[in-house]
C-alpha positions as CSV (number, residue, x, y, z in Angstrom):
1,X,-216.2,-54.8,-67.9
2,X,-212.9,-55.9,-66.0
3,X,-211.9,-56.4,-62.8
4,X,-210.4,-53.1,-62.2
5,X,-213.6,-51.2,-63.4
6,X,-215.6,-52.8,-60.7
7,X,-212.9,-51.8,-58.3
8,X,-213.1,-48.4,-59.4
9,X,-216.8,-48.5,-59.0
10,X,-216.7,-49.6,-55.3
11,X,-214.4,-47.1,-54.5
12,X,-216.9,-44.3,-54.8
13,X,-216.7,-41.8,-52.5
14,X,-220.1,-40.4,-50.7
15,X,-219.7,-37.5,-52.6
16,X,-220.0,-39.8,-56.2
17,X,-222.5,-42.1,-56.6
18,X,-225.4,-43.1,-54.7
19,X,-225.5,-46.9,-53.0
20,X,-228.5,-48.0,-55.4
21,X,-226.7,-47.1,-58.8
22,X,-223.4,-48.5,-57.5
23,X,-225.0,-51.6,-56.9
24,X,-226.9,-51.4,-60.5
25,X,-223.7,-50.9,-61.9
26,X,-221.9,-53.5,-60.5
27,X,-224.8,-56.0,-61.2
28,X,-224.8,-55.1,-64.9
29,X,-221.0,-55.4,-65.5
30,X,-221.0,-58.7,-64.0
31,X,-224.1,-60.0,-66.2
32,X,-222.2,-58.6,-69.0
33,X,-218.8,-60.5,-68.2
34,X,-220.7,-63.6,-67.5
35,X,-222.6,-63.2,-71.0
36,X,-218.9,-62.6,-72.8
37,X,-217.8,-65.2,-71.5
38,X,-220.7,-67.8,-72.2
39,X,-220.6,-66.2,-75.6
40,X,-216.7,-67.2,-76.4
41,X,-217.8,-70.7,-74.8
42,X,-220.6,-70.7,-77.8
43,X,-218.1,-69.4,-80.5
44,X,-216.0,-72.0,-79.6
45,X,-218.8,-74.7,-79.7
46,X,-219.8,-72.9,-83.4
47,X,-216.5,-73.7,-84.5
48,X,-215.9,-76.8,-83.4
49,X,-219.6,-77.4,-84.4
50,X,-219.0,-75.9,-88.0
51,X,-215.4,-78.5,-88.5
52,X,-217.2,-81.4,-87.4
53,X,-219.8,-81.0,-89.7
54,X,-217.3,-80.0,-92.6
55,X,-215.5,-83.2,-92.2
56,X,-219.4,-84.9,-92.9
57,X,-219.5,-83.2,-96.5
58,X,-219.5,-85.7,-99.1
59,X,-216.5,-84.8,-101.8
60,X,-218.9,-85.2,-104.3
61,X,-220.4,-81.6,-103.5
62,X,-216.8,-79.4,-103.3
63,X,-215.2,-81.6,-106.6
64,X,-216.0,-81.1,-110.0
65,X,-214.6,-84.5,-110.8
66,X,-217.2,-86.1,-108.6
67,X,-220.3,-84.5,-110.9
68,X,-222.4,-87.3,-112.2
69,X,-222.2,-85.5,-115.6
70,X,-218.7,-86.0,-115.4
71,X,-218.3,-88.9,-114.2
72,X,-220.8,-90.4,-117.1
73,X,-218.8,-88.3,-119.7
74,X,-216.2,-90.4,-118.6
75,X,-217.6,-93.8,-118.3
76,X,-218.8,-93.2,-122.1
77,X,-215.2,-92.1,-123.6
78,X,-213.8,-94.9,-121.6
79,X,-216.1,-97.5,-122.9
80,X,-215.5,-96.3,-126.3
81,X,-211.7,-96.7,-126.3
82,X,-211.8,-100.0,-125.0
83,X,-214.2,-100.8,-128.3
84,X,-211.2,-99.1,-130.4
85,X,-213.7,-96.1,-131.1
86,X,-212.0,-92.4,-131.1
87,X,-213.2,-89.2,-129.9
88,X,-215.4,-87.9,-132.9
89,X,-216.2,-85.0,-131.4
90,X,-213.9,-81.5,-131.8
91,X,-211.9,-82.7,-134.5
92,X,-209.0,-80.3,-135.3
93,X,-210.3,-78.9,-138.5
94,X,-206.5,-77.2,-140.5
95,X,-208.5,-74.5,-142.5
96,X,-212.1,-73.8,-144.1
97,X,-214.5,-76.5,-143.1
98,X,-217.0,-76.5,-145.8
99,X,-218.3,-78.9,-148.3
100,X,-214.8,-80.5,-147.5
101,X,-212.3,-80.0,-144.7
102,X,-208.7,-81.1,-143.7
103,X,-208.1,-82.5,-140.4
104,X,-204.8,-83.9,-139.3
105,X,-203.7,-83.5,-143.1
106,X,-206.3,-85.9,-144.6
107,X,-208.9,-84.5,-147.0
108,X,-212.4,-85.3,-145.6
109,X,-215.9,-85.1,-147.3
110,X,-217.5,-83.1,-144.7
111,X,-221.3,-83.2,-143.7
112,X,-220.5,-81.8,-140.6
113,X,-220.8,-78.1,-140.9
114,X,-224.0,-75.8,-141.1
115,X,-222.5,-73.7,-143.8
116,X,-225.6,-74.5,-145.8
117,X,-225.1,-72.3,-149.0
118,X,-221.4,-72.1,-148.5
119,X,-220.8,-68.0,-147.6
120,X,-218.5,-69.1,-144.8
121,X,-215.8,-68.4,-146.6
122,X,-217.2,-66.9,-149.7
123,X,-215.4,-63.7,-150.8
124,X,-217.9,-61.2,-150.2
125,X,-218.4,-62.5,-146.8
126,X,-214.8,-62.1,-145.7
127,X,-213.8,-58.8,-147.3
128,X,-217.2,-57.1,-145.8
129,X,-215.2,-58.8,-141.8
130,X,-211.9,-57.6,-143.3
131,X,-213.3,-53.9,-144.0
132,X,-215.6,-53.7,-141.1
133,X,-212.3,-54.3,-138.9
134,X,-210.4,-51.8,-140.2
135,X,-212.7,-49.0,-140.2
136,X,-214.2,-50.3,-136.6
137,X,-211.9,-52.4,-134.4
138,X,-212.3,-55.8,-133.5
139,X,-214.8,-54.7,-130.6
140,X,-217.3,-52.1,-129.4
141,X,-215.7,-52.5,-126.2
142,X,-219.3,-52.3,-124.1
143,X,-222.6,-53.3,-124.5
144,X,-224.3,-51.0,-127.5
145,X,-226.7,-49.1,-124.7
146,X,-223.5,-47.6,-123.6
147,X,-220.8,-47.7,-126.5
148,X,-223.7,-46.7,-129.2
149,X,-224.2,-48.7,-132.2
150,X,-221.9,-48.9,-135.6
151,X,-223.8,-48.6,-138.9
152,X,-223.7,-52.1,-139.5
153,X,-225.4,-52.8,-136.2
154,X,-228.6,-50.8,-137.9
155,X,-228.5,-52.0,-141.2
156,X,-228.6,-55.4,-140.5
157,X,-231.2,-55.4,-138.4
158,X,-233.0,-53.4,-140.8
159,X,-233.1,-55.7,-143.6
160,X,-233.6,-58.6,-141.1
161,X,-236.6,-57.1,-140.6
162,X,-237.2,-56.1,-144.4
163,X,-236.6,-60.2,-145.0
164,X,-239.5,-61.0,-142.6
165,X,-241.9,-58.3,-143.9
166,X,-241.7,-57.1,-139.7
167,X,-241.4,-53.7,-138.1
168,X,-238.0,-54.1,-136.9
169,X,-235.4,-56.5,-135.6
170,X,-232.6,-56.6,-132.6
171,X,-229.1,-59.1,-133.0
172,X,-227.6,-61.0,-130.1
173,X,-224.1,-61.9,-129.9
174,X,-225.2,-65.6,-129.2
175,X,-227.9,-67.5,-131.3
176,X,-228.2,-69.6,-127.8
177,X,-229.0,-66.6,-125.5
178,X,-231.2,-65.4,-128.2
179,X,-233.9,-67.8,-127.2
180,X,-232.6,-67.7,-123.2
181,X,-232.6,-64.0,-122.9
182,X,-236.2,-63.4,-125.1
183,X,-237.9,-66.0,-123.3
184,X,-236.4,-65.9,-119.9
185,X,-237.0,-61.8,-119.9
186,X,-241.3,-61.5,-121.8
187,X,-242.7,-64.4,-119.6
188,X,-243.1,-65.2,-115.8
189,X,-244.3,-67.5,-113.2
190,X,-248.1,-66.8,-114.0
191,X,-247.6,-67.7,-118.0
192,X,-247.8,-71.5,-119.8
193,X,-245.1,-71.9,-122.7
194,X,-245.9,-75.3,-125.1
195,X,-243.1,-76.1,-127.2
196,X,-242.8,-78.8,-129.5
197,X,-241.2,-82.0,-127.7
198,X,-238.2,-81.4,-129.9
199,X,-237.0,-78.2,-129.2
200,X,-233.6,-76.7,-129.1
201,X,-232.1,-77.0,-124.9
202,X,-232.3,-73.2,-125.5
203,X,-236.1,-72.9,-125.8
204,X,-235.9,-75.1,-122.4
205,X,-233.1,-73.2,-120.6
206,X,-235.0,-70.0,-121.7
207,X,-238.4,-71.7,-120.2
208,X,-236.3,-72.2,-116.9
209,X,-234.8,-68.9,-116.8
210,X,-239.0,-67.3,-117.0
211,X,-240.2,-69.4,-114.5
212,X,-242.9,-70.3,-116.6
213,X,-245.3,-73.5,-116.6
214,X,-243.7,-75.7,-119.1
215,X,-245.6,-77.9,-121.2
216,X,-244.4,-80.1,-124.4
217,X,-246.2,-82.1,-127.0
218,X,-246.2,-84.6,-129.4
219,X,-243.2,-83.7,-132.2
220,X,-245.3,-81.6,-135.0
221,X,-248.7,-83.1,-133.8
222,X,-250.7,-79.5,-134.0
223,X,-254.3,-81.2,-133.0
224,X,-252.2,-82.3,-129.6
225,X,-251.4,-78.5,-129.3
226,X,-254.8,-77.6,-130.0
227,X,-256.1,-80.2,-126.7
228,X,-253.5,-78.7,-124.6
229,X,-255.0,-75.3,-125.0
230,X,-258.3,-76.2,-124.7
231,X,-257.8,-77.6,-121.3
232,X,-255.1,-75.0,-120.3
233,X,-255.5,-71.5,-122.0
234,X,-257.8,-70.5,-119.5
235,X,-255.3,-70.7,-115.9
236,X,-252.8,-68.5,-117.7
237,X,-252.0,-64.9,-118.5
238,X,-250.0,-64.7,-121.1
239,X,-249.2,-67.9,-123.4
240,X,-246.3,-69.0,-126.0
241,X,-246.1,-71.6,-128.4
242,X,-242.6,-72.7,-129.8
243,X,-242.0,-74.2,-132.6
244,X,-239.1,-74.4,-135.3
245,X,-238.6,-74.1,-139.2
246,X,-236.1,-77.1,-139.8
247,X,-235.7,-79.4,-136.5
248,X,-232.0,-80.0,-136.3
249,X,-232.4,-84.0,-134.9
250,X,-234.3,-85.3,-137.7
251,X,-235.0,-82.5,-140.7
252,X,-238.6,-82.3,-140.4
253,X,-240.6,-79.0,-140.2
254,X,-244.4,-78.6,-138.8
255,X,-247.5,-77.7,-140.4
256,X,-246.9,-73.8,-139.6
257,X,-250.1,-72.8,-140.7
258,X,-252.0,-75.0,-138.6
259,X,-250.0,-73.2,-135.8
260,X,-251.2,-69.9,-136.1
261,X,-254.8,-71.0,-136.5
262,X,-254.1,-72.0,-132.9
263,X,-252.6,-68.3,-132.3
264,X,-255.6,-66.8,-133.4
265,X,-258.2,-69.0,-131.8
266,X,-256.6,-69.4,-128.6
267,X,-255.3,-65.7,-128.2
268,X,-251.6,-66.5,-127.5
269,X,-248.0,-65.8,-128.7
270,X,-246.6,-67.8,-131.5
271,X,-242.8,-68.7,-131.8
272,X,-240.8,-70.1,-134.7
273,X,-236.7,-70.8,-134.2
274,X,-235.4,-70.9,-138.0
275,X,-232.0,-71.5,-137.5
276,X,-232.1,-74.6,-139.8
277,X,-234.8,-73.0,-142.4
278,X,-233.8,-69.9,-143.2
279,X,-231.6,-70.2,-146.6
280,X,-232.8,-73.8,-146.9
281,X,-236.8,-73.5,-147.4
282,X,-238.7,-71.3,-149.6
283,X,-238.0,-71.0,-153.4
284,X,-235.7,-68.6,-152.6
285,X,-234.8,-69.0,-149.5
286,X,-236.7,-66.8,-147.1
287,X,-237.5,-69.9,-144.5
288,X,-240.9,-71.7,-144.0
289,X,-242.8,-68.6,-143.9
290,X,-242.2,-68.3,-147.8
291,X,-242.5,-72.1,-148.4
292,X,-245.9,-71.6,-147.0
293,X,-246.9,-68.5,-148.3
294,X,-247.4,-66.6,-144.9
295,X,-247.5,-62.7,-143.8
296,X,-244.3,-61.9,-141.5
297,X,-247.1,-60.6,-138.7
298,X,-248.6,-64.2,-139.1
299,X,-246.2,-65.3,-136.2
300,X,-245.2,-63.0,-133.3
301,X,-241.7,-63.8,-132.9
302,X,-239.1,-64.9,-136.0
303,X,-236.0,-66.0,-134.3
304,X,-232.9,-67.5,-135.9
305,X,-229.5,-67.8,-135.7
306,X,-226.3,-66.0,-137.6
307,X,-224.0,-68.7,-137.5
308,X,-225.6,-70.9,-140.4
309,X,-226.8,-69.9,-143.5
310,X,-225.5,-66.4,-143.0
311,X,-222.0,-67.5,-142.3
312,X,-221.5,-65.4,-139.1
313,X,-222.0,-65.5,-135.0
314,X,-225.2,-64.6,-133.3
315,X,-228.6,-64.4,-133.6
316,X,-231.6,-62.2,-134.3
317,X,-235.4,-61.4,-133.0
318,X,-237.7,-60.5,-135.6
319,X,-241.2,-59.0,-135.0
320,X,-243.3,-55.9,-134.3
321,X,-242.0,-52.7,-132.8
322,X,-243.1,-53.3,-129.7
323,X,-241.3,-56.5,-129.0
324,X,-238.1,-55.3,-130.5
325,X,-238.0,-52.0,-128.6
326,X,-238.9,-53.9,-125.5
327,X,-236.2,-56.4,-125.7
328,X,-233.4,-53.9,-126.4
329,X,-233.9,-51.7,-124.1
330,X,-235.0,-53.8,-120.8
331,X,-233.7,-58.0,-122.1
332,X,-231.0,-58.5,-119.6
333,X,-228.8,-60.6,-122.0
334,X,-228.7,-57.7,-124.4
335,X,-229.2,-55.0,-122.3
336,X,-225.9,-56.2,-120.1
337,X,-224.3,-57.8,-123.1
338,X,-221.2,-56.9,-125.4
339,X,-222.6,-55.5,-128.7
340,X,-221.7,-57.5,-131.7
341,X,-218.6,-57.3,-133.2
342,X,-218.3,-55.1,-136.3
343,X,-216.9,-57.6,-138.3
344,X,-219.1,-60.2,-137.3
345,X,-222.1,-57.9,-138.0
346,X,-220.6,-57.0,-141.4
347,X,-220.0,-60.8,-142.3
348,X,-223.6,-61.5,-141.5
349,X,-225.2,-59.1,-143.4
350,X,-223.0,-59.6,-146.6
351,X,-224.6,-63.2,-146.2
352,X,-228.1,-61.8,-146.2
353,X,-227.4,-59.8,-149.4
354,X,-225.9,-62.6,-151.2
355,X,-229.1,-64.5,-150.1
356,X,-231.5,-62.4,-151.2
357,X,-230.1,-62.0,-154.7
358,X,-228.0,-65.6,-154.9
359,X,-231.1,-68.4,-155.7
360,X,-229.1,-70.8,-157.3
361,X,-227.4,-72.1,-154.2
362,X,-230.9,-72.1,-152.3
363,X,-232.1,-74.2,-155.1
364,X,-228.9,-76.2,-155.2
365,X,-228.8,-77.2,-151.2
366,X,-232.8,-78.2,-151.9
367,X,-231.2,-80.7,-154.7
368,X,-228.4,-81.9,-153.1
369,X,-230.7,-82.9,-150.3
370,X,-233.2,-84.2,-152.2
371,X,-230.6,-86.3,-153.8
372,X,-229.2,-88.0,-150.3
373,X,-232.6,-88.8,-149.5
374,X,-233.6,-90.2,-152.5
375,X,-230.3,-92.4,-152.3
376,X,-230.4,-93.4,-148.7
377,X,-234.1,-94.3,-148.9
378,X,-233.4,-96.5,-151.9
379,X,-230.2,-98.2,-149.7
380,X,-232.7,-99.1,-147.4
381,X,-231.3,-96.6,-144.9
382,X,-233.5,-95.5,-141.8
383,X,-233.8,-91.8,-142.6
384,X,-236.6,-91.0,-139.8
385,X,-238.8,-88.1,-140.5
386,X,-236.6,-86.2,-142.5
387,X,-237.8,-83.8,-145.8
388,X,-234.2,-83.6,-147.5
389,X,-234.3,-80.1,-146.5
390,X,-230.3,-80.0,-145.7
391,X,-230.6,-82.4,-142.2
392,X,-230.7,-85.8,-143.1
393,X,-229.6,-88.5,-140.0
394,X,-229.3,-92.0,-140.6
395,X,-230.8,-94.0,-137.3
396,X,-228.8,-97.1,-136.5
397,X,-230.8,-97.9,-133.8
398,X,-227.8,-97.7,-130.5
399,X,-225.0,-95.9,-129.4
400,X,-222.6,-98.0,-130.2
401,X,-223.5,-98.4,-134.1
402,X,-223.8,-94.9,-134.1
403,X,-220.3,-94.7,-132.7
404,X,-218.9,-97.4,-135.0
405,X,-220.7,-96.1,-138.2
406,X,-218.9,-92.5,-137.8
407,X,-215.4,-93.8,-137.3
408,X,-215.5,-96.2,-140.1
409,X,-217.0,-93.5,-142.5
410,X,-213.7,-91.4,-140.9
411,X,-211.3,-94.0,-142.1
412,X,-212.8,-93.7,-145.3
413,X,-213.1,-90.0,-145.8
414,X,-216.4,-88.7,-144.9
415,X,-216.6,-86.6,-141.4
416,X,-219.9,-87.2,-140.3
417,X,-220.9,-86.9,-136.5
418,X,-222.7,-89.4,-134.1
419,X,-225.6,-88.1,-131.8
420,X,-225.6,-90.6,-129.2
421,X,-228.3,-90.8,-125.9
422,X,-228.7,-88.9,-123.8
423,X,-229.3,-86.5,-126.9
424,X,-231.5,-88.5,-128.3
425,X,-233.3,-92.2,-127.0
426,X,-231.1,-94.8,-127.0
427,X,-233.5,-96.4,-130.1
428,X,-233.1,-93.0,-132.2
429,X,-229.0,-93.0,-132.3
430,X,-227.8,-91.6,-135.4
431,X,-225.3,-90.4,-137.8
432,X,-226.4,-87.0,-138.8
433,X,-225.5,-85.4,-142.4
434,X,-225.6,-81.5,-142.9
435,X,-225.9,-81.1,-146.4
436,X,-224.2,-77.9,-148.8
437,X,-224.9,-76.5,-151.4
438,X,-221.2,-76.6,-152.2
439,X,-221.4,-81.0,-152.4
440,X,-221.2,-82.2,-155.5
441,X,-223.6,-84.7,-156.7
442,X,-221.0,-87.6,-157.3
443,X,-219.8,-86.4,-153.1
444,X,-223.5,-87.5,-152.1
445,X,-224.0,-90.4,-154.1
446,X,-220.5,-91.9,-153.4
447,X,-221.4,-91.5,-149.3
448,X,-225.1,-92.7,-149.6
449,X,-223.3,-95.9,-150.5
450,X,-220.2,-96.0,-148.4
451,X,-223.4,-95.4,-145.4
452,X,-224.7,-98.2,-147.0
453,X,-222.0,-100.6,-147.1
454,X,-220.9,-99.4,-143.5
455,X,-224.0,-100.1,-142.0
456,X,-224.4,-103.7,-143.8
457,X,-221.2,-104.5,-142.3
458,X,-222.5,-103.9,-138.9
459,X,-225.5,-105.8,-138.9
């Protein structure tokens, strides 16, 4: 209250206000201009409180060039060029990158592609993206909850779920938030997930996401699994083991029916990521549940990706009704989520019909393989744990060989990436081949013994 209001108040005449509320009134505006102005003191404290401290910050929390991550990205690419290493990593390919590529206007055997039975690419495949645009768009313009679904949408998840022998199936427009989004969204803080100590980042991201207990064990080691249970089963609600078909590191696959014994006995969920199997195991292709024999309701959720053998972007939840209807309608990273393009819906399910009808190249990428391994075994080559099932690395044992190894196969043709640590232990650096069904035999023999040659040459 200001001075001129407390004037006014004194000024009452008898005939206003009595003595006692004058004197009330006077005593409360001065308490309340004595707390104003004890109130702009503290502001002005906060503020000079609030730059102080500011000036204290370390840059390393407001820069994004100060993040350790960074900063070891760095470190590493500088280290290389002063070894007179290049970049290997995104390579500007000038067309199709298949069984072989062009980059910079060299021809390159390539072995670093997933396009395991060649349909990126293949005819079928791009007239059924061609057509789909023109009758649909390039977009459904909102997630499909909202914007509805295209006929594509349902008939590949469909026979998605006709190829597992399963109820139904959902598609995600990312084969990475497939395994985010499903495990992040069924499971909670009061749930245990196992997964193989292997796994994709996504299983772990997804495990993060959920809140869940994470545990891991030993890479394919189901009797480890089996402990873990034992001991554990009993604090949880719900459980979930996660495995995969074809481990993308090393090219081994587990003892899946050993894992659903462990389903069964211990009463919990069972997971299997195929993005590397399906196409590549299985006489004709169907994954590891048909190179074991298995029921589709054997495992409680088949996920995969679109982006590999079925020459597309995305990926896909395969299982009961239950799980399926759940996830679409309540999953945050579908419910919230673009719906799939129509043509890359159309292109993936013009895969899956050539797969189900096209054997040869399944039986061809299983030979092909089969063929590197045999080689590289023979050359002495450290091939880990690897089956010949299309993922075949070649260990050199560091970094730096790993790097070497890859640009000298470069400068002689063959594009073949490095997976250097952190990815992997230092111990376990690699050059990692991804094998088609498009190479020719003389393409795998002549690189098993470049590989060869390369990696006498360094020691």
């Amino acid at each position: 209250m200001s001075d001129t209001c407390l004037s006014e108040i004194s000024a009452k005449t008898p005939g206003g206000l009595s003595g006692g509320i004058k004197q009330r009134l006077i005593q409360q505006a001065l308490e309340r201009r004595r707390s104003g102005a004890e109130a702009a003191d503290n502001n002005g404290a906060t503020l000079e409180q609030a730059q102080q401290a500011a000036l204290k910050v370390p840059e390393a929390f407001y820069r994004f060039d100060q993040y350790p991550g960074y900063q070891q990205m760095q470190f590493m690419q500088q280290s290389a060029a002063r070894m007179g290493l290049g970049n290997p990593f995104f390579r500007l390919h000038d067309g199709l990158a298949g069984a072989e590529t062009c980059i910079g206007g060299r021809d390159y055997v390539n072995f670093a592609s997933y396009n395991y039975l060649g349909y990126s690419g293949h005819p079928a495949v791009a007239q059924a993206a061609k057509d789909a645009i023109d009758r649909y768009g390039t977009s459904v313009s909102a997630s499909r909850v909202v914007s509805g679904d295209r006929p594509l949408h349902r008939e590949l998840e469909r026979e998605l779920a006709s190829f597992y022998q399963v109820d139904d199936a959902v598609v995600f427009v990312s084969g990475h938030a497939t395994n985010v989004t499903t495990i992040g969204y069924l499971f909670g803080p009061r749930d245990l997930v196992l997964h193989d100590e292997l796994v994709h980042n996504s299983v772990l991201q997804g495990i993060q996401l959920s809140g869940a207990r994470r545990l891991s064990f030993a890479h394919n080691d189901w009797q480890a699994l089996d402990r873990i249970l034992g001991e554990q089963r009993q604090y949880f609600e719900r459980v979930l083991v996660v495995v995969e078909g074809i481990y993308s590191m090393d090219g081994d696959y587990p003892d899946l029916p050993r894992f659903v014994e462990l389903k069964r006995k211990h009463k919990i969920f069972l997971m299997v990521d195929e993005a590397h199997s399906l196409g590549v195991m299985g006489v004709t292709g169907k994954g590891i549940r048909e190179h074991f024999g298995l029921a589709g309701d054997d495992v409680d959720i088949w996920m995969g990706t679109l982006s590999k053998t079925l020459a597309s972007c995305g990926g896909y939840i395969a299982g009961n009704t239950a799980l399926v209807e759940h996830l679409k309608f309540l999953a945050p990273g579908f419910l919230y989520s673009v719906g799939m393009p129509p043509s890359v819906t159309a292109s993936a399910l013009a895969a899956l019909r050539c797969l189900v009808n096209d054997h040869e190249r399944v039986q061809t990428v299983q030979a092909r393989g089969e063929q590197f391994l045999r080689l590289a075994k023979a050359a002495g080559l450290d091939t880990a744990t690897s089956t010949g099932l299309a993922v075949i690395p070649v260990i050199t044992g560091s970094s730096l060989k790993a790097g070497r190894l890859s640009s000298a196969l470069f400068e002689r043709g063959i594009n073949a990436q490095p997976i250097l640590y952190p990815a992997v232990p230092e111990q376990a650096a690699r050059v990692r081949f991804f094998v088609s069904c498009e190479h020719t035999e003389e393409q795998i023999s002549r690189t098993v013994a470049i590989v060869a040659e390369e990696m006498a040459r360094l020691g």
